[in-house]
PAKE-25688 format. One record per residue (C-alpha): z negated, y, x negated. Coordinates in pm, 1 decimal. Layout:
BEGIN
<pt c3="Z" c2="Y" c1="X"/>
...
REM end
This chain:
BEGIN
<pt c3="8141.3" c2="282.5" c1="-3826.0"/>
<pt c3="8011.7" c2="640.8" c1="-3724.1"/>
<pt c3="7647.2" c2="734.6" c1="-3592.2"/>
<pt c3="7764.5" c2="738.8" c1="-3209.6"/>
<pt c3="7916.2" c2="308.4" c1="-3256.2"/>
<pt c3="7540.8" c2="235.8" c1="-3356.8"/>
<pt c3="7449.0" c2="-45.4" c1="-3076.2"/>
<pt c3="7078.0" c2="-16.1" c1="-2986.5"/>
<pt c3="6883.1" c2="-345.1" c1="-2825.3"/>
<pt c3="6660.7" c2="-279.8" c1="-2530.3"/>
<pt c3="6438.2" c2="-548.6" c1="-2406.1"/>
<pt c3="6280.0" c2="-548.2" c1="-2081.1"/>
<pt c3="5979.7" c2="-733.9" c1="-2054.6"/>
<pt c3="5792.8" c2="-847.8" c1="-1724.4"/>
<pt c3="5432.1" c2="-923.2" c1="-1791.3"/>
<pt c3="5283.2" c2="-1295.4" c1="-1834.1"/>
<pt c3="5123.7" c2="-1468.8" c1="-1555.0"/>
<pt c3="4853.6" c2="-1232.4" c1="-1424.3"/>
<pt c3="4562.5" c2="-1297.0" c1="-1192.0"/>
<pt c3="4700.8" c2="-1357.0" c1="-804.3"/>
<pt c3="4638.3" c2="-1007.6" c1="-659.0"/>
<pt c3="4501.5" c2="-1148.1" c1="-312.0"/>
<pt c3="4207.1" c2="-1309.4" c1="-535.0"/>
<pt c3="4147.8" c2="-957.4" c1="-730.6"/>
<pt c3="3890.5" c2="-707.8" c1="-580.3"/>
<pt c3="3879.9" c2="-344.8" c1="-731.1"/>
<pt c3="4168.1" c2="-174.5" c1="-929.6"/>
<pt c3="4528.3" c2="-410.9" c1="-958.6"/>
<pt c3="4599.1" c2="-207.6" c1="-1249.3"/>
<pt c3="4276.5" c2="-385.1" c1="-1430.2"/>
<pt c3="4420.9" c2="-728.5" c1="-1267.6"/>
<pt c3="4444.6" c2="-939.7" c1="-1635.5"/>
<pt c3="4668.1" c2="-1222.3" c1="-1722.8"/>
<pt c3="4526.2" c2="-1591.5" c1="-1690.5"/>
<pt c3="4521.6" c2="-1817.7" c1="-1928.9"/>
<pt c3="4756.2" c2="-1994.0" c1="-1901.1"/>
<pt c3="4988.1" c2="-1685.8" c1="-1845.8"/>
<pt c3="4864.2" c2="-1536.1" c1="-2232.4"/>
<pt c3="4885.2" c2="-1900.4" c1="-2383.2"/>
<pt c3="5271.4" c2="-1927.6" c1="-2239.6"/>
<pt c3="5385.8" c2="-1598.4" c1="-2398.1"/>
<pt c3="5214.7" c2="-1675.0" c1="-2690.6"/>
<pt c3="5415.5" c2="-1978.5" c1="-2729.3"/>
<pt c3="5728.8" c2="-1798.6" c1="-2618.1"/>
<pt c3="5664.4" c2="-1451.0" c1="-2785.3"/>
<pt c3="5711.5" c2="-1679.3" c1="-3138.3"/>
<pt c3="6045.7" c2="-1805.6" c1="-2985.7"/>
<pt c3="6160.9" c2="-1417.8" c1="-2957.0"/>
<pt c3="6094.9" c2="-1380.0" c1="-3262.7"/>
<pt c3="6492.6" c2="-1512.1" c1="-3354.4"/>
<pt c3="6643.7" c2="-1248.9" c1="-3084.9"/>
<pt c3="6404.0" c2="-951.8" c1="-3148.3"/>
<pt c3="6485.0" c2="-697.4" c1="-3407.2"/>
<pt c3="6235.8" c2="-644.7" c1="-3718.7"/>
<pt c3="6260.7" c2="-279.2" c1="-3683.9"/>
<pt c3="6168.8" c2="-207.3" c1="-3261.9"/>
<pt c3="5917.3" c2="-4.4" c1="-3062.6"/>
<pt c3="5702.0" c2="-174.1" c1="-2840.0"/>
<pt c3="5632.2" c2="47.2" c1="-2514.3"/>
<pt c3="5417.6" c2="-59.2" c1="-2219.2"/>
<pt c3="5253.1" c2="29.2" c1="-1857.5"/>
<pt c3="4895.4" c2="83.9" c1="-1932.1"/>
<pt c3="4793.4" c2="-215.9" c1="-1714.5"/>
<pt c3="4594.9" c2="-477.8" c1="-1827.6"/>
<pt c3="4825.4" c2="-753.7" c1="-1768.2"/>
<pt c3="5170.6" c2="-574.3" c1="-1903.5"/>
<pt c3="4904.2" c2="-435.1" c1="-2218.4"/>
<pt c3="4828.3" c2="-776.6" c1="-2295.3"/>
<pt c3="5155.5" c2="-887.3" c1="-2282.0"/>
<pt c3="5253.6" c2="-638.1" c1="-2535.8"/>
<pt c3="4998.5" c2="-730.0" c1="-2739.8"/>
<pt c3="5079.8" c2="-1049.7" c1="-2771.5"/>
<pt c3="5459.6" c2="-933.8" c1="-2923.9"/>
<pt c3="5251.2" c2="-688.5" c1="-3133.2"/>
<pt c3="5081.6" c2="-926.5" c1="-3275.3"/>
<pt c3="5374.9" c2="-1141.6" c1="-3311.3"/>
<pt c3="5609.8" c2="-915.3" c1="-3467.2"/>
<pt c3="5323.0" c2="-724.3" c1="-3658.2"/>
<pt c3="5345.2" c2="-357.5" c1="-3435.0"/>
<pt c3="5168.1" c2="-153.0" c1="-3254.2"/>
<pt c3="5168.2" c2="-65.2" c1="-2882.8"/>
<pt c3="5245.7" c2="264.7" c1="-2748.9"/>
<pt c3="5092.5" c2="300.8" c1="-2388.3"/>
<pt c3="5362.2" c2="496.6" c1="-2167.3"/>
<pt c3="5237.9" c2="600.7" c1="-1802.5"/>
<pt c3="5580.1" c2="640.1" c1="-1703.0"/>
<pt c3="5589.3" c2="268.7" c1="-1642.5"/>
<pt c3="5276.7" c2="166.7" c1="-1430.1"/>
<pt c3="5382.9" c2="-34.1" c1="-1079.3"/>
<pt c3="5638.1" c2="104.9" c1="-850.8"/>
<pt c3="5822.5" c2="298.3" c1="-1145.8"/>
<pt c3="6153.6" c2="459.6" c1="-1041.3"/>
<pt c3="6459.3" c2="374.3" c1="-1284.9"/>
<pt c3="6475.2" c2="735.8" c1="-1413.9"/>
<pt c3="6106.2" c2="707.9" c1="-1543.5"/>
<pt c3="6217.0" c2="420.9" c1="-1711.5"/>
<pt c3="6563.5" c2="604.6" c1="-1824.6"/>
<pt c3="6282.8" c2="906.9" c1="-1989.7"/>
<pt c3="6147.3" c2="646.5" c1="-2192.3"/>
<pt c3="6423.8" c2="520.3" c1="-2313.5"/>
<pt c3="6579.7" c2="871.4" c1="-2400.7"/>
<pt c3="6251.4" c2="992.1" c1="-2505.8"/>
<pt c3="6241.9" c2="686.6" c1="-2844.3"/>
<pt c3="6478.3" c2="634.9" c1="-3099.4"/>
<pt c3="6612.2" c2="300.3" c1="-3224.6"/>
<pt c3="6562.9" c2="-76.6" c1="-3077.6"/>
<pt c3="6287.3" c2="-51.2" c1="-2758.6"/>
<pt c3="6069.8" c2="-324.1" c1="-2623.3"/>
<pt c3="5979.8" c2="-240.5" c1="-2278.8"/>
<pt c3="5691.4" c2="-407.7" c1="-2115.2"/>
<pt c3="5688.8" c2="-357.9" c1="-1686.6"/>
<pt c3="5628.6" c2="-449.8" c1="-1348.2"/>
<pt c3="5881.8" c2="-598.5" c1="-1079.1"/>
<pt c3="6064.5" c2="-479.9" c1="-889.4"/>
<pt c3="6074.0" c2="-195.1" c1="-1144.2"/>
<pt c3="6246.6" c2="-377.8" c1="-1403.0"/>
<pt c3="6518.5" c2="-542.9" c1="-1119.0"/>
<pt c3="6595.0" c2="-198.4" c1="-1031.7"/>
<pt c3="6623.1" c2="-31.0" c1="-1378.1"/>
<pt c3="6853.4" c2="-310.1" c1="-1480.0"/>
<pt c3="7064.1" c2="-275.1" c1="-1207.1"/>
<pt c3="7064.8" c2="91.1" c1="-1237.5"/>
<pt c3="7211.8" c2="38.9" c1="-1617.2"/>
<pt c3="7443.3" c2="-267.5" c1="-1554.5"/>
<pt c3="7495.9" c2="-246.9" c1="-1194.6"/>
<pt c3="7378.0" c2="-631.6" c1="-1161.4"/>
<pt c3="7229.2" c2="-658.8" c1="-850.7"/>
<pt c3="6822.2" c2="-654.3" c1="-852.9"/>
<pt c3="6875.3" c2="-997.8" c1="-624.2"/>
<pt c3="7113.8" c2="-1198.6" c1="-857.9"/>
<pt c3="6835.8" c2="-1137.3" c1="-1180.4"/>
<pt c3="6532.6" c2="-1361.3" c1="-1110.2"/>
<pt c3="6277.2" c2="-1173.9" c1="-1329.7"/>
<pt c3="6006.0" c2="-1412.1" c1="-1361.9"/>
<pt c3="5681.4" c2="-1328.2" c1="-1496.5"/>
<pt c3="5790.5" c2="-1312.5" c1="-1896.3"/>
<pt c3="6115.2" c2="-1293.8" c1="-1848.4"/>
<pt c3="6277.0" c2="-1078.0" c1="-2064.2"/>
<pt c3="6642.0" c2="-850.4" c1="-2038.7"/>
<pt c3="6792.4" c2="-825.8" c1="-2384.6"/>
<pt c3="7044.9" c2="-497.0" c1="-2297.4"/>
<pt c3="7277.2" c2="-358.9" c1="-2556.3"/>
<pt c3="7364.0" c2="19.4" c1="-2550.2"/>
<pt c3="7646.5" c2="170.5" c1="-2720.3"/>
<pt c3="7790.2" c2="528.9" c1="-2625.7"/>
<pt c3="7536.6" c2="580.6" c1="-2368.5"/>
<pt c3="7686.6" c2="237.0" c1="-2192.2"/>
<pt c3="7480.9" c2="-62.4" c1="-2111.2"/>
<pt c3="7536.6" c2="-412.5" c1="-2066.9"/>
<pt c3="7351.7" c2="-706.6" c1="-2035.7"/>
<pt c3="7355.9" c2="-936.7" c1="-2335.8"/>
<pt c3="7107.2" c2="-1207.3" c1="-2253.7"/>
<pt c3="6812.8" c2="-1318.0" c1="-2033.2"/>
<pt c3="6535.3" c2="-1516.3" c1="-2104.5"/>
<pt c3="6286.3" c2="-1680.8" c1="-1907.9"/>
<pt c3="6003.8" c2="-1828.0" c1="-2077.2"/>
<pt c3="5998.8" c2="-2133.9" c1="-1828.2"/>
<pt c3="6329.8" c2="-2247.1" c1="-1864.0"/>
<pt c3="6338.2" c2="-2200.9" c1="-2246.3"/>
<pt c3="5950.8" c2="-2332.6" c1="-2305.0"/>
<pt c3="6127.8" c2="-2673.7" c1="-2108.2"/>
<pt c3="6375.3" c2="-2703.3" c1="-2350.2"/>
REM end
């Protein structure tokens, strides 16, 4: 298998359950998860740990609520966080695409919606309104040759009810 057949995992990663923005005064960027939102990804962060790759970079907005969401898969996987203004709310898909050309090897991704809907569709042409990205959810994309396709989606609901 030569350099260009190498297949390279993306994950795209919507924050955990943040603070309802009509009850936030002051900056939405500072808006914070609740608890119950960190103690969910906590518990489904450890059930990523089967589909995430050892070796990954963990990229997120600087906002509180995606940061802490990253740091909960830091902590998880045993990384560090690298804070990428590119993807604060109302990201277009190409600021998304720089990222993604800008790192090498497997990416984890932490955004906002309807960012992430519209980045995904704009690599796998799946309509933003068929992909229900929940907060947590998280796009597993594969890319080979510069293609990308969906490989899996995970909501943290639906596989925390299991």
């Amino acid at each position: 298998m030569g350099k260009t057949d190498k297949v390279r995992k993306i994950f795209l990663v919507r924050h955990g359950k943040a603070e309802k923005r009509e009850n936030w005064e002051g900056d939405d960027c500072k808006r914070p998860l609740t608890e119950k939102g960190i103690k969910e990804f906590k518990a489904f962060s450890k059930w990523l740990l089967d589909i995430l790759p050892q070796k990954v970079t963990i990229i997120s907005s600087p906002c509180d609520r995606a940061l802490e969401t990253a740091k909960i898969l830091a902590r998880t996987l045993g990384k560090e966080v690298i804070i990428e203004n590119k993807l604060l709310p109302d990201a277009e898909p190409q600021s998304y695409m720089k990222v993604i050309r800008k790192h090498k090897g497997n990416l984890i991704l932490v955004g906002h919606e309807p960012d992430l809907s519209l980045f995904l569709n704009e690599l796998t042409c799946i309509s933003p309104n068929r992909i229900a990205f929940k907060k947590g959810a998280v796009a597993e994309i594969l890319e080979k040759k510069n293609k990308f396709s969906l490989f899996g989606f995970y909501n943290p609901k639906t596989i925390l009810n299991l």
